[in-house]
Every structure is written in structure tokens, then in C-alpha cells.
Residue frames as qw, qx, qy, qz and C-alpha x, y, z in Angstrom:
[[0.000, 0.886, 0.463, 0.000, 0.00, 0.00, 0.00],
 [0.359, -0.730, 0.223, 0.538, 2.81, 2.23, 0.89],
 [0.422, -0.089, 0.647, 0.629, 4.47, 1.74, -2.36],
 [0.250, 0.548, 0.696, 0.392, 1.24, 2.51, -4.31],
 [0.152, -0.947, -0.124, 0.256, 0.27, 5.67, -2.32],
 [0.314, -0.585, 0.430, 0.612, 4.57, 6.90, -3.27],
 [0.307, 0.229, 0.726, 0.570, 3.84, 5.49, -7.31],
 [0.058, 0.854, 0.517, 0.019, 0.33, 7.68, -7.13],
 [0.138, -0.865, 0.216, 0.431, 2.21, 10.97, -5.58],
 [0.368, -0.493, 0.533, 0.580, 4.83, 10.71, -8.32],
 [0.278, 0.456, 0.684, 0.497, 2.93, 9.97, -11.15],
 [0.164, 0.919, 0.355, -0.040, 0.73, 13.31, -9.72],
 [0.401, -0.647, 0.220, 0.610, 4.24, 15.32, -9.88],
 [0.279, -0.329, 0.612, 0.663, 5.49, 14.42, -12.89],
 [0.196, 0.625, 0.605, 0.452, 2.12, 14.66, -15.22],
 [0.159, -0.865, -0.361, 0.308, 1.58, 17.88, -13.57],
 [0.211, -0.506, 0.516, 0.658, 5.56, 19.20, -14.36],
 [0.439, 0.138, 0.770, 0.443, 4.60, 17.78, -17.67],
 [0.132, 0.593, 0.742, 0.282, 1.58, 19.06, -18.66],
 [0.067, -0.977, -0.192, 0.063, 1.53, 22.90, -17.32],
 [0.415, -0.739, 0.066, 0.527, 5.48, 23.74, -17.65],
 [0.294, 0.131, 0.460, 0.827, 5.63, 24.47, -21.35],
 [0.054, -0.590, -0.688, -0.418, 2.80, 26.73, -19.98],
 [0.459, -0.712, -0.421, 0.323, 3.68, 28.78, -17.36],
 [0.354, -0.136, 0.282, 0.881, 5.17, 31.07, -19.30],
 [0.043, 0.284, 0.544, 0.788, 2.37, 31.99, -21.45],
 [0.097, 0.133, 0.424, -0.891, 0.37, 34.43, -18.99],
 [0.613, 0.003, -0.358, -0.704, -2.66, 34.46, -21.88],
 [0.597, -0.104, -0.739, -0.295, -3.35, 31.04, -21.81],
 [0.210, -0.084, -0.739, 0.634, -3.62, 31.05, -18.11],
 [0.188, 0.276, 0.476, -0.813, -6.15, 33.45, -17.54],
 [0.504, 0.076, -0.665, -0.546, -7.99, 32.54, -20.77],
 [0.562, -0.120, -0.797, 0.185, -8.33, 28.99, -18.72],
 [0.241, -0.317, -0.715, 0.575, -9.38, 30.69, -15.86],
 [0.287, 0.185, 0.195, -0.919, -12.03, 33.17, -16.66],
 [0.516, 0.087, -0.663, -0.535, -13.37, 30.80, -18.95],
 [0.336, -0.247, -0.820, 0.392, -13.95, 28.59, -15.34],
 [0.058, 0.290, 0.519, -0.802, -15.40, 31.35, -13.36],
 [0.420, 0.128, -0.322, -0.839, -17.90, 31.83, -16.53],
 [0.696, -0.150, -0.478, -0.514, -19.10, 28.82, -16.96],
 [0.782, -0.416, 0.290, -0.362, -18.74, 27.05, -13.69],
 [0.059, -0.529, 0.845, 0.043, -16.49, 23.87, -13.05],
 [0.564, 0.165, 0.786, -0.192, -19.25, 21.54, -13.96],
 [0.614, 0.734, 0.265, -0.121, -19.46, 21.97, -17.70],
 [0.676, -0.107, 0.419, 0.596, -16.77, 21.82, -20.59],
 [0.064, -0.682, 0.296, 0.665, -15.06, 25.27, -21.60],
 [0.278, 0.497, -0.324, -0.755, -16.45, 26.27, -25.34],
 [0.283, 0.304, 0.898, 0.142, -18.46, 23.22, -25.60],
 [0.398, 0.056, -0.058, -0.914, -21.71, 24.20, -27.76],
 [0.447, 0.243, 0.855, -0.099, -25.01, 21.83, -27.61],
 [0.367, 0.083, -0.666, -0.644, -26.28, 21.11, -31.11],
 [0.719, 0.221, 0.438, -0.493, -29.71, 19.43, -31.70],
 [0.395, -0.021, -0.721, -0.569, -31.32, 16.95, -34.43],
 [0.742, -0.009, 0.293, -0.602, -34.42, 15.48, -34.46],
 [0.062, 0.181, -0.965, -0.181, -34.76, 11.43, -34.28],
 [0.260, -0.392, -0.804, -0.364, -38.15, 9.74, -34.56],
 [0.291, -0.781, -0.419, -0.361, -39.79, 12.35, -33.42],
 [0.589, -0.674, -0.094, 0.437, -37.10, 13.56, -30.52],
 [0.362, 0.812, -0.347, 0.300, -34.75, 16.15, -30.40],
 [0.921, 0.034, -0.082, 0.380, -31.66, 14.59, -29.46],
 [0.203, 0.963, -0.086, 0.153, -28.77, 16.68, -28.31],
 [0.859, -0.082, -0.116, 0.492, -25.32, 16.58, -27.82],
 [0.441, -0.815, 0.204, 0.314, -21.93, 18.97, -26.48],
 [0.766, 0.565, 0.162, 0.258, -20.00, 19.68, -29.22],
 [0.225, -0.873, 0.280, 0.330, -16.09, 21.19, -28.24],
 [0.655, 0.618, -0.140, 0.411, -13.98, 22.02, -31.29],
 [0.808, -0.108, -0.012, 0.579, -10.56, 21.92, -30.48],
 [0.007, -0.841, 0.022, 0.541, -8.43, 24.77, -30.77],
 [0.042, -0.480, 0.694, 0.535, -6.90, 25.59, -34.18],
 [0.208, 0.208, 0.949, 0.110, -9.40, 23.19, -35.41],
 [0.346, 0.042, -0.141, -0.927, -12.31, 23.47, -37.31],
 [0.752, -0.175, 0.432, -0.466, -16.04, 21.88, -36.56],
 [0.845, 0.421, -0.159, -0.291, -15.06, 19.28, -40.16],
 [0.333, 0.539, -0.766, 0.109, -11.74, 18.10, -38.69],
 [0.390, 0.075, -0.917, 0.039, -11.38, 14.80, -36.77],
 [0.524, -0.380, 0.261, -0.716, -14.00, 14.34, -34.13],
 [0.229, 0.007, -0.944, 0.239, -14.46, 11.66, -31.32],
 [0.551, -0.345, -0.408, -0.641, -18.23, 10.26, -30.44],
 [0.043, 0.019, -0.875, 0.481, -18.82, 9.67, -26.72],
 [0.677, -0.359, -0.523, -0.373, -21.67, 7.80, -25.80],
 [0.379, -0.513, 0.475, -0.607, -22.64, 7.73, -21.92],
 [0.117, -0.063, -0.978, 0.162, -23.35, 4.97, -19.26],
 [0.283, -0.547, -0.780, -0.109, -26.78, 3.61, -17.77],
 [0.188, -0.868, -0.458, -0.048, -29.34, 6.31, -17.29],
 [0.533, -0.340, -0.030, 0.775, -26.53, 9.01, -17.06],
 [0.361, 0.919, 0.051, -0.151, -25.68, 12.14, -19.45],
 [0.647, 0.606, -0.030, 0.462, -23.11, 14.14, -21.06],
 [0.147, -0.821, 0.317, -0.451, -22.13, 16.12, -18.29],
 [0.875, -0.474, -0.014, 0.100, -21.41, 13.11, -15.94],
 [0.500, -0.702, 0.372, 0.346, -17.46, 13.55, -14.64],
 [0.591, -0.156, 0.625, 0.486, -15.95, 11.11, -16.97],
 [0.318, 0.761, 0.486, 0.291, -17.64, 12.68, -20.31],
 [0.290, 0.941, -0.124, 0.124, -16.36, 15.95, -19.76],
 [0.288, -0.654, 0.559, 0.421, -12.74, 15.43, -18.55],
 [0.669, 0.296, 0.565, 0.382, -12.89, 13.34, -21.84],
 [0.060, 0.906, 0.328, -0.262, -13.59, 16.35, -23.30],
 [0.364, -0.840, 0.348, 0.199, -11.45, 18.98, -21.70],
 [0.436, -0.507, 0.632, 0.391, -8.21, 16.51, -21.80],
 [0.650, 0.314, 0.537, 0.437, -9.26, 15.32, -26.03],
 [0.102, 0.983, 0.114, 0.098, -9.61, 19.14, -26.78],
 [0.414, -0.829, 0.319, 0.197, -6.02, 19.68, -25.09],
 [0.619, -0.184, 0.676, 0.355, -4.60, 16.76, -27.44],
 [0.094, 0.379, -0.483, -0.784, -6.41, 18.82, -30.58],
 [0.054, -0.091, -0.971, -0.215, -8.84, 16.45, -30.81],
 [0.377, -0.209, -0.317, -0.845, -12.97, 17.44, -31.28],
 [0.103, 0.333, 0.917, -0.192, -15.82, 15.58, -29.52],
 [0.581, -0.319, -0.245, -0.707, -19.30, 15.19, -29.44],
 [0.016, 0.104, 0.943, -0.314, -20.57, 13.68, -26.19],
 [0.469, -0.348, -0.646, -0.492, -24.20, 12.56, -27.33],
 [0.495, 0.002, 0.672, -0.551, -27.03, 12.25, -24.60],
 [0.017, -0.044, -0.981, -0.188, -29.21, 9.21, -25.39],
 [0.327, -0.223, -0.179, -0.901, -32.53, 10.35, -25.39],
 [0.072, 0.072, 0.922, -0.373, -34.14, 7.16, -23.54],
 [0.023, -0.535, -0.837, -0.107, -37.33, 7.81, -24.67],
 [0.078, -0.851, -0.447, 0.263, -37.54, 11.64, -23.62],
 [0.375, 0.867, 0.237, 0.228, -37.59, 14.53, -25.79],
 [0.288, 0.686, -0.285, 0.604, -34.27, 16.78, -25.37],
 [0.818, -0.550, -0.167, 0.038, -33.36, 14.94, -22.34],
 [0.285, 0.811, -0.333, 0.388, -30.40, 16.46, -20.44],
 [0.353, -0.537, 0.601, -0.474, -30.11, 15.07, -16.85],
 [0.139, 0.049, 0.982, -0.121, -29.55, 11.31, -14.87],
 [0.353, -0.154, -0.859, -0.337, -32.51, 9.47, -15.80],
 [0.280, -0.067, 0.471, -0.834, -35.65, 10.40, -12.93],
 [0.017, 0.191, 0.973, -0.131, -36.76, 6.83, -11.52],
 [0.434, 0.392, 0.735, -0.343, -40.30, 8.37, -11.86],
 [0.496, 0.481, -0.222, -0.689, -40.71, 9.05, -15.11],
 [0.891, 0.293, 0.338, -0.085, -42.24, 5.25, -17.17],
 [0.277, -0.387, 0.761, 0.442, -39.33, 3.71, -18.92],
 [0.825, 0.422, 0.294, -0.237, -40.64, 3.33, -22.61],
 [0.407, 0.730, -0.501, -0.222, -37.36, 2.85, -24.37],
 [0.930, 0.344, -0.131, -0.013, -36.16, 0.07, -26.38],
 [0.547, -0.525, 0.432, 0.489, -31.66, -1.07, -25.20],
 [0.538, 0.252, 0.568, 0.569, -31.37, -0.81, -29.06],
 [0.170, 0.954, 0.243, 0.034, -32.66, 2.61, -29.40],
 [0.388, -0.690, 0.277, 0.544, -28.87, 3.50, -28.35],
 [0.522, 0.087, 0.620, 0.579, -27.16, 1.84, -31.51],
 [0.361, 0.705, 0.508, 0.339, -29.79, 3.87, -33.50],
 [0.199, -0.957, -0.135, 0.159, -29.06, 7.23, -32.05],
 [0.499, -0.406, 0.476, 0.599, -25.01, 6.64, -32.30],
 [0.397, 0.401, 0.585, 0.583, -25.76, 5.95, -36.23],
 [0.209, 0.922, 0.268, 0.185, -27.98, 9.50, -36.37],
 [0.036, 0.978, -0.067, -0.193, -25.01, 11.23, -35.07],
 [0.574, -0.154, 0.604, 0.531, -22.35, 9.45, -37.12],
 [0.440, 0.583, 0.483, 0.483, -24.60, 10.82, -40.09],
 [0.026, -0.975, -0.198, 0.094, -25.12, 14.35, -38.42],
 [0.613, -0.601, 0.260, 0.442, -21.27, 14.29, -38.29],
 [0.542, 0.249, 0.682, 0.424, -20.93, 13.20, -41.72],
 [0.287, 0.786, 0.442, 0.322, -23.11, 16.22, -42.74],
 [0.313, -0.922, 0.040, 0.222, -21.37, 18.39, -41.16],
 [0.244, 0.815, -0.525, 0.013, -17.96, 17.77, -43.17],
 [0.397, -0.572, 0.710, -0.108, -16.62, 14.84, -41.04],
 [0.685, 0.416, -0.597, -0.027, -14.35, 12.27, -42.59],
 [0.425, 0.271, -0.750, 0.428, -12.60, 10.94, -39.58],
 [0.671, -0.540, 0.072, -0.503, -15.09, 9.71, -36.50],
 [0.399, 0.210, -0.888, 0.090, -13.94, 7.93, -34.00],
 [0.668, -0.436, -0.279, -0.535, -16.88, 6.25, -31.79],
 [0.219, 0.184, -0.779, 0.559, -16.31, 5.91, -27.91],
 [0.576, -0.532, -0.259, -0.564, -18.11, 4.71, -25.24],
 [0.062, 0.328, -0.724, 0.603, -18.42, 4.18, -21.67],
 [0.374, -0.004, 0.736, -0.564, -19.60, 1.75, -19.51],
 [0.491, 0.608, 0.623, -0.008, -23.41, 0.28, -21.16],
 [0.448, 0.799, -0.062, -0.397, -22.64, 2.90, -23.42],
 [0.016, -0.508, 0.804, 0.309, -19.27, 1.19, -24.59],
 [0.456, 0.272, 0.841, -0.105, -21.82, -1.97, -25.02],
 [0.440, 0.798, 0.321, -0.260, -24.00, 0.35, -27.30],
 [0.184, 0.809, -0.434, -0.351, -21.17, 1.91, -29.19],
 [0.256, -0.445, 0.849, 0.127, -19.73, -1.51, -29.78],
 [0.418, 0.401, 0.746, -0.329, -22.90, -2.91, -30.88],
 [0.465, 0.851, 0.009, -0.246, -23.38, 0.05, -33.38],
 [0.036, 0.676, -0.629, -0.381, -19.65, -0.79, -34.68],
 [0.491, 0.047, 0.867, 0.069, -20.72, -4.70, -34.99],
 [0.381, 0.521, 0.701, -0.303, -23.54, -3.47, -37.14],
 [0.355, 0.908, 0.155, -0.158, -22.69, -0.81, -39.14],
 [0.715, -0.088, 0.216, 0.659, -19.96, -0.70, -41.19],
 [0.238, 0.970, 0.037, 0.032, -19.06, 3.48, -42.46],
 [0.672, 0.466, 0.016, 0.576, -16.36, 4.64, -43.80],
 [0.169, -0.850, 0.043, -0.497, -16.48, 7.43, -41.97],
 [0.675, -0.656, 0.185, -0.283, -15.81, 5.72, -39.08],
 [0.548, 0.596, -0.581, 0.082, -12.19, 5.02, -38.46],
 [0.398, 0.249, -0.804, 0.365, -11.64, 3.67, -35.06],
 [0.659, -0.559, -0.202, -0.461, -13.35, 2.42, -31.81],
 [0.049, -0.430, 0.538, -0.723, -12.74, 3.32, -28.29],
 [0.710, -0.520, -0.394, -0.265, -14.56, 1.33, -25.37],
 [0.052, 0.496, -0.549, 0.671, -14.03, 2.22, -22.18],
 [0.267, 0.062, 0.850, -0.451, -14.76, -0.29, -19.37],
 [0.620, 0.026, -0.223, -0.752, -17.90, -1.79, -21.60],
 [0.640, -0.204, 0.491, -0.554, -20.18, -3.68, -20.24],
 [0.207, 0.284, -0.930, -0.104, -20.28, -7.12, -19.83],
 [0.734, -0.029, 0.253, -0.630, -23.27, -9.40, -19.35],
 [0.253, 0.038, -0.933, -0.253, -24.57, -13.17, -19.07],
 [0.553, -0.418, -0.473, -0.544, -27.75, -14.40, -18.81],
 [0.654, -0.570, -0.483, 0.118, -27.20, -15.99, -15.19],
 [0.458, -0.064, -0.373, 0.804, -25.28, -12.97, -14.07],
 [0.175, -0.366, -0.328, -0.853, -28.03, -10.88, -15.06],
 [0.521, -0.497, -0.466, -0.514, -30.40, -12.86, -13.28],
 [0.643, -0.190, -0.482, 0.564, -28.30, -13.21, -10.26],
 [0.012, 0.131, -0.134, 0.982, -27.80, -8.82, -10.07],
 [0.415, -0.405, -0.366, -0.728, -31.75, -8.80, -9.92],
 [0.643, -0.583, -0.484, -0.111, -32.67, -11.37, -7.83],
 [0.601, -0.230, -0.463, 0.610, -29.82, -9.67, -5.36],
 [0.200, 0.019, -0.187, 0.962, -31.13, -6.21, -5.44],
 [0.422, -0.251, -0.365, -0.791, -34.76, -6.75, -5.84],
 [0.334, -0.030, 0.888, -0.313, -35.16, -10.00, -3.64],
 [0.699, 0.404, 0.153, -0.570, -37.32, -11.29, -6.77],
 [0.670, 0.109, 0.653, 0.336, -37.03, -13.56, -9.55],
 [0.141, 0.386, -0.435, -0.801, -35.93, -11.87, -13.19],
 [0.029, 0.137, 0.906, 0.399, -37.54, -14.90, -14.84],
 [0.015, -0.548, -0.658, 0.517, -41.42, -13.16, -13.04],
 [0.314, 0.684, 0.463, -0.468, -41.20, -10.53, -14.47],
 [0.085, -0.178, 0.792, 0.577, -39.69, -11.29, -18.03],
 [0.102, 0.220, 0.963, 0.115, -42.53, -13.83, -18.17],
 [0.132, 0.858, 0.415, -0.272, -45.57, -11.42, -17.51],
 [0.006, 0.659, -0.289, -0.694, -43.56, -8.94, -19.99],
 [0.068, -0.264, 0.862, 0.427, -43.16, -11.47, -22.59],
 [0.134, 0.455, 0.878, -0.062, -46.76, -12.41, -22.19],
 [0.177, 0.841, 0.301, -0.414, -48.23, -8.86, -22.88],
 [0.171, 0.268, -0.738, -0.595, -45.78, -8.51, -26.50],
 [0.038, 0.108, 0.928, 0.355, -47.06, -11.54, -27.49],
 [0.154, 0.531, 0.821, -0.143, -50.38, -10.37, -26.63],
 [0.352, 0.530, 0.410, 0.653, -49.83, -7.17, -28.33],
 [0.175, -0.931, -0.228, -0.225, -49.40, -4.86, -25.49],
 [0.723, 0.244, -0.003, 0.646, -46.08, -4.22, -25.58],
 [0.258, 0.113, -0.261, 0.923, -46.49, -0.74, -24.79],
 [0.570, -0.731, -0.222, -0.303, -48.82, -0.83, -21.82],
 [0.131, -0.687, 0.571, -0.430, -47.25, 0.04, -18.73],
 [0.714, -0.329, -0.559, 0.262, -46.12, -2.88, -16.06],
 [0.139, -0.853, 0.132, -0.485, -46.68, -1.11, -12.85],
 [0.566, -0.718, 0.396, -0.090, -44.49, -1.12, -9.42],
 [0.920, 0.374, -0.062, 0.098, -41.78, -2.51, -11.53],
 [0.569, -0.540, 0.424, 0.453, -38.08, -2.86, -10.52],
 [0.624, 0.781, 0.004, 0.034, -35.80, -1.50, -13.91],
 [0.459, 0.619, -0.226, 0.595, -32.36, -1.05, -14.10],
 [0.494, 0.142, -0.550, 0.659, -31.67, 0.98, -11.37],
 [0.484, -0.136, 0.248, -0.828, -35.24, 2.11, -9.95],
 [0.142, -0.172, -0.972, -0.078, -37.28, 0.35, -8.38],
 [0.175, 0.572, 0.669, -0.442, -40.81, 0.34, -7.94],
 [0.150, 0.457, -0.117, -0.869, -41.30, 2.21, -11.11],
 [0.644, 0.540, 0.151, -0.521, -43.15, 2.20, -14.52],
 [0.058, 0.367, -0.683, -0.629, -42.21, 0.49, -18.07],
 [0.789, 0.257, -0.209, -0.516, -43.80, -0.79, -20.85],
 [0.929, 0.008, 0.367, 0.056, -43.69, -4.32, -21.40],
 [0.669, 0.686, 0.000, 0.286, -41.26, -3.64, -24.81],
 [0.041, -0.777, 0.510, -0.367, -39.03, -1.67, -22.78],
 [0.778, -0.410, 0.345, -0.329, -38.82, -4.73, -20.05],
 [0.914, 0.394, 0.092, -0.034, -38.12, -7.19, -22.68],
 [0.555, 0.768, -0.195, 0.253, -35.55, -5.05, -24.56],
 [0.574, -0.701, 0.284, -0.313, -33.96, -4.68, -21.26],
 [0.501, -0.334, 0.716, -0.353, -33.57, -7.43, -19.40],
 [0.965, 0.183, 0.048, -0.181, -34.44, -10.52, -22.35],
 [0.809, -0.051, 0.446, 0.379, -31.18, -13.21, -23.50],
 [0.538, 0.842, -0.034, -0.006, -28.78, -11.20, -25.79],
 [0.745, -0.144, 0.009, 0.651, -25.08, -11.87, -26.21],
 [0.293, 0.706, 0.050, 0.643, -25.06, -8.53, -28.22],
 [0.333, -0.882, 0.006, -0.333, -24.96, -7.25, -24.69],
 [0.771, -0.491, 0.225, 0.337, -21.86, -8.82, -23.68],
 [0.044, -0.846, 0.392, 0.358, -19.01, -6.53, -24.98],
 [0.327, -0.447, 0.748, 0.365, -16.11, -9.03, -25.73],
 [0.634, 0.207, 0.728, 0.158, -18.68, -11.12, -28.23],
 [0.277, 0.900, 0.157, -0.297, -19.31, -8.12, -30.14],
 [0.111, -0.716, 0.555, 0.409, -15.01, -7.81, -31.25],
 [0.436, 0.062, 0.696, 0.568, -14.56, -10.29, -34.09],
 [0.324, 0.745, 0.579, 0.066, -17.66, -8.66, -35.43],
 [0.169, 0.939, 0.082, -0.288, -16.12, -4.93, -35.63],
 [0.761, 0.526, -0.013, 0.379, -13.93, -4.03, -38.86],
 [0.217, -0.925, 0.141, -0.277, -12.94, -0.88, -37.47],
 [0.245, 0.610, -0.392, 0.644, -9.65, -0.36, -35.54],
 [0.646, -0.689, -0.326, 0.036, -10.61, -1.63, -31.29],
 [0.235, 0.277, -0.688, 0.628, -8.77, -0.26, -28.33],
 [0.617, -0.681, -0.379, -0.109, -10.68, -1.22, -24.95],
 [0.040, -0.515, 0.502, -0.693, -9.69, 0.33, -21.72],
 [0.774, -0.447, -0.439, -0.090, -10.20, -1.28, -18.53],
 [0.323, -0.789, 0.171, -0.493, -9.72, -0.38, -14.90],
 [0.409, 0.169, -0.839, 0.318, -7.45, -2.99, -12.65],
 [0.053, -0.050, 0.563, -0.824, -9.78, -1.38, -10.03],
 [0.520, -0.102, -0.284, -0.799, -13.28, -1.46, -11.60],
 [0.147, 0.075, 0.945, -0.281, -16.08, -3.49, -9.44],
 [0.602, 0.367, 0.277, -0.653, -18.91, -2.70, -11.72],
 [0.706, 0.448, -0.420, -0.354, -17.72, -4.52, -15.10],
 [0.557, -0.473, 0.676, 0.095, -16.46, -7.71, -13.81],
 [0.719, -0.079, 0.606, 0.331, -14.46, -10.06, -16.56],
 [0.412, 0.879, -0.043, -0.236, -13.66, -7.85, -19.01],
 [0.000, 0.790, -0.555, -0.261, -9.88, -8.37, -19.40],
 [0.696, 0.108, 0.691, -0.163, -10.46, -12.19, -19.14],
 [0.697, 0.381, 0.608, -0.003, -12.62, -12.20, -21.85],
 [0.359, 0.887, -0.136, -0.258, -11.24, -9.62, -23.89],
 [0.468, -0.429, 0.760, 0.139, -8.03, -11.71, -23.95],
 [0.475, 0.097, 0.873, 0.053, -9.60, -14.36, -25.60],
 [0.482, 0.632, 0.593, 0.129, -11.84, -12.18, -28.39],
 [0.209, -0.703, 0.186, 0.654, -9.43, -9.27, -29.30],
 [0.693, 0.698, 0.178, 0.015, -8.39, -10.46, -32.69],
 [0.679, 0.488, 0.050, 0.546, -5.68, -9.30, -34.86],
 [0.573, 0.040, 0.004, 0.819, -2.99, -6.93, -34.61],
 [0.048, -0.610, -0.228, -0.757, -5.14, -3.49, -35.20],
 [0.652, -0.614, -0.311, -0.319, -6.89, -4.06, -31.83],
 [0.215, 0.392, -0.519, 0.729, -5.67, -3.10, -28.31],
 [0.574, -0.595, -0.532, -0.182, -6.12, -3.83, -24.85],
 [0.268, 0.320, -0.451, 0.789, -4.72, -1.23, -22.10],
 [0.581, -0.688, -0.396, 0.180, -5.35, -1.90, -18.38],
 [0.058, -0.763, 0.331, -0.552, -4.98, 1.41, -16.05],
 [0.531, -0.141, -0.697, 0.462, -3.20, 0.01, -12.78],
 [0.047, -0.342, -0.487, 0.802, -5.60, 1.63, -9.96],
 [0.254, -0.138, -0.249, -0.924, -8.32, 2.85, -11.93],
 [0.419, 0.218, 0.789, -0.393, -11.95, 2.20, -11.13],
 [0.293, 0.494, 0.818, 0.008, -14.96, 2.35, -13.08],
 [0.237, 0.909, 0.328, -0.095, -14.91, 6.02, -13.65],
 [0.744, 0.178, 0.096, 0.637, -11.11, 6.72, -14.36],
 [0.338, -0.910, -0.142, 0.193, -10.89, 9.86, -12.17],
 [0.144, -0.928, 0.321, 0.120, -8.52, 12.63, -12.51],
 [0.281, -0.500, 0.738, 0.356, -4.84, 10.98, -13.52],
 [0.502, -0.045, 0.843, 0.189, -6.18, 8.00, -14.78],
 [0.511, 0.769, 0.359, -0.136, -8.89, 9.72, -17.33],
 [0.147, 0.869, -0.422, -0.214, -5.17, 11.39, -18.73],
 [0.264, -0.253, 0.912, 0.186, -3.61, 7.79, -19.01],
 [0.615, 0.464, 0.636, 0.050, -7.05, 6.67, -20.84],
 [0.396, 0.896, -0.122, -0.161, -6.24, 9.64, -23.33],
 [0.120, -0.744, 0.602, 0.265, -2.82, 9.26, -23.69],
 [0.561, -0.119, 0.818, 0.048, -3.33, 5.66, -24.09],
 [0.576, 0.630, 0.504, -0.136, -5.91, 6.59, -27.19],
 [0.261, 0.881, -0.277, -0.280, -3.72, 9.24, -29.00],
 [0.350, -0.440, 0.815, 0.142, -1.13, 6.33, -29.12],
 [0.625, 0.153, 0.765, 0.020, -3.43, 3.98, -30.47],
 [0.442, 0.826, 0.117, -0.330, -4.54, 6.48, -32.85],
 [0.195, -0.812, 0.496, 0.238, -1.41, 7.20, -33.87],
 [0.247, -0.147, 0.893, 0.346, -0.30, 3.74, -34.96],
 [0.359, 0.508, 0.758, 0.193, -4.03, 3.40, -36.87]]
């Protein structure tokens, strides 16, 4: 422990020296960097702008932050959030921030879950009428919105059930546009771990209410509500029977690692040595990586949300990979 705590301090020293003394010289860029903070507040990413489109029938929006020296048509990285989250969550904007610093564009998409220009966590009482495949579709509208915009050179990240979704849309869709794919701690899933997470946080059986879900599709009410329903990560709430299904039915497509022979694209995954929400990721990534193009970089001490240092070692680790693809 001692040792790690003395590796931690020294790693903050020497990215710090790194990263601010070919900068302490240049008074502008300093206070630039700081009034730009006291404007917008320390919860939101300096000269992002939020862009709209409309998707079946939603407007959809996302945080667009051109780079400096850049322009909106030059390379541009697609972040896709985790379960029931946003674009603002921590990891999403130091992604940001620290790809903006490396000259690199983003868009961090919100997912729209089923509600019109949705902007905040997900609010356990609002009826859950979205579809786990509604992500993939959303990624694809803003791979095209990108596209119309000038962009040649996407690269499509995600994080957490979003890395699941983003991975999912790379299995599926094959553009040109799209040159490489980023996953960052993406979710893993099997059918008896699934049903294991439920029955331990609900004290129910998954197979209950599958079965009464599955019974109202087939009976063509799919989107009637099931009420006092455990979801995801509310309980006692609302969803349609379609939503329930999509959810929470048998899908490998929801287990990351089976997804990698399937993308053409360029892989690097990230994983956390620390993380206690994806469990077997490196494992199985091991074993369904593939060829030479593809990459697997564990952070030593990260968790699940690659805080502060370690969100600069997942970047650093990506500009590399770039680099060689």
C-alpha cells in the first residue's frame, strides 16, 4: 500500500511538471483557462456548444467542443454515456477537456431514452418506454449528423453500457467514416449474471417478471405500462412491457467481448485494474481481441470512472493507439 500511495504521488508530480510547464510562461493562456472557469462554472466543458437533431420524433442533443486551431469538419471523437446518465457526468467531460487539449474534437451525445431533449440522470419516476437498441440507432444518427457536417474521420467511444451500445453500433454498421473504436470499461453481461444482479437487489425472480412482460408482447401490449416494476436501477417504477423485454431478455449482443470479431474498425478497450462494476472484461477480452489493429490497455488503480490521472492515461493511451491506426 505504501508503495502505491509513493507510485500515485509521483505519477501526480510528474504529469503535472509535464503538462503545465511548457505553460507557465504563457500568462494568456492562463487566464484565458481561468475566466473561462469562473464563466461557466467547473461543472461543464469550456467552449463546448449543444447542437440538436431530431430522431423519430425527438430532439436529441449533444456537447459539441472544437478543439483549438481546429475546425467543426476536422477529426471528431463520439462519446456515448453509461446507464441512465448524461453528457455532463465527470468522466464525459474530462474526456472532453483533456481530447480538446490533445487537438482532438468531440461530441458527447445524450441518449434520449425515450424523452424529448433529455439532459439530466434518468428520474426513476418518469415510465421507462425505451427500447436497449434505441442506443445503436441514435449513435448511427449522429455518425450521419457528423458526416453532414464535413466529417471524414469519426472515432466512436463509449463508456460503460454505453461502450456496449457503441460496440454494438460498430458490430452493425460498417461506415467509412468511421475510423476507429474506443470502449471504455464496456459492459459485460450473461444471462445468469443478469439474473443473479436482480434477484440480489430486488429479492425477486428476473424470470417473473420477463414472463408477464413477454406475455403482454405476445399479446400485443407491448407498450402498456407494467406497474411497481423494478428496472435497471429504480425500483418500484413504470415500463412498458417492450421496454422490459428489450432490457432485461437473453442477448449476447450485450456482452461486450462477443461483439469484437464482429467490428472491422480499428478496437482499443480500456479497462480499470480497479473497476467493481464490469467484472471479466480483461479475461474475456483476452480471448476475443483479434488481430494486430486491436488493443487492450489496463490502467493500474483505476476504477470504473477513471478519475482525474487516470482519465489522462485513458487519453494518452488513445492518442497512441490512434497514432499507430
Amino acid at each position: 500500500m505504501v508503495e502505491q500511495i509513493a507510485t500515485y504521488e509521483q505519477r501526480i508530480i510528474n504529469r503535472f511538471l509535464n503538462r503545465t510547464w511548457g505553460r507557465v510562461m504563457n500568462v494568456t493562456h492562463v487566464m484565458r483557462v481561468v475566466l473561462a472557469l469562473l464563466v461557466i462554472g467547473w461543472g461543464s466543458v469550456a467552449g463546448a456548444n449543444e447542437v440538436t437533431l431530431k430522431h423519430n420524433g425527438l430532439a436529441l442533443n449533444a456537447n459539441l467542443l472544437v478543439a483549438e486551431d481546429q475546425t467543426a469538419s476536422n477529426r471528431t471523437v463520439l462519446i456515448t454515456h453509461g446507464t441512465l446518465a448524461h453528457n455532463r457526468m465527470e468522466i464525459v467531460e474530462a474526456l472532453q477537456e483533456l481530447l480538446a487539449e490533445e487537438g482532438l474534437n468531440s461530441l458527447a451525445i445524450n441518449l434520449s431514452l425515450g424523452i424529448d431533449n433529455r439532459h439530466n440522470s434518468y428520474d426513476c419516476a418518469v415510465p421507462h418506454t425505451y427500447k436497449y437498441s434505441d442506443a445503436v440507432e441514435e449513435i448511427s444518427a449522429w455518425v450521419g449528423w457528423l458526416k453532414k457536417g464535413g466529417v471524414e474521420h469519426i472515432i466512436v467511444m463509449g463508456h460503460s453500457r454505453g461502450g456496449n451500445q457503441t460496440a454494438w453500433y460498430a458490430a452493425e454498421h460498417d461506415d467509412p467514416a468511421v475510423k476507429q473504436v474506443v470502449l471504455v470499461a464496456p459492459a459485460t453481461w450473461s444471462e445468469q449474471g443478469a439474473a443473479t444482479d436482480y434477484k440480489k437487489k430486488y429479492k425477486i425472480d428476473l424470470a417473473e417478471p420477463l414472463k408477464r412482460a413477454r406475455e403482454m408482447v405476445a399479446n400485443g401490449k407491448g407498450g402498456e405500462l407494467m406497474q411497481d416494476i423494478d428496472f435497471i436501477y429504480c425500483s418500484d417504477t413504470q415500463a412498458t412491457a417492450e421496454a422490459f423485454v428489450s432490457n432485461y431478455h437473453p442477448d449476447s449482443r450485450r456482452n461486450s467481448p462477443d461483439l469484437f470479431a464482429k467490428i472491422g474498425e480499428p478496437l482499443l478497450v480500456i479497462a480499470g485494474t480497479e473497476d467493481k462494476v464490469v467484472t471479466g472484461l480483461v479475461e474475456q477480452t483476452g480471448k476475443h481481441l483479434g488481430d494486430g489493429n486491436n488493443r487492450l490497455i489496463v490502467i493500474e488503480g483505476a476504477d470504473h470512472f477513471f478519475r482525474d490521472l487516470y482519465a489522462e492515461e485513458m487519453v494518452e493511451g488513445l492518442m497512441e493507439f490512434i497514432a499507430d491506426h
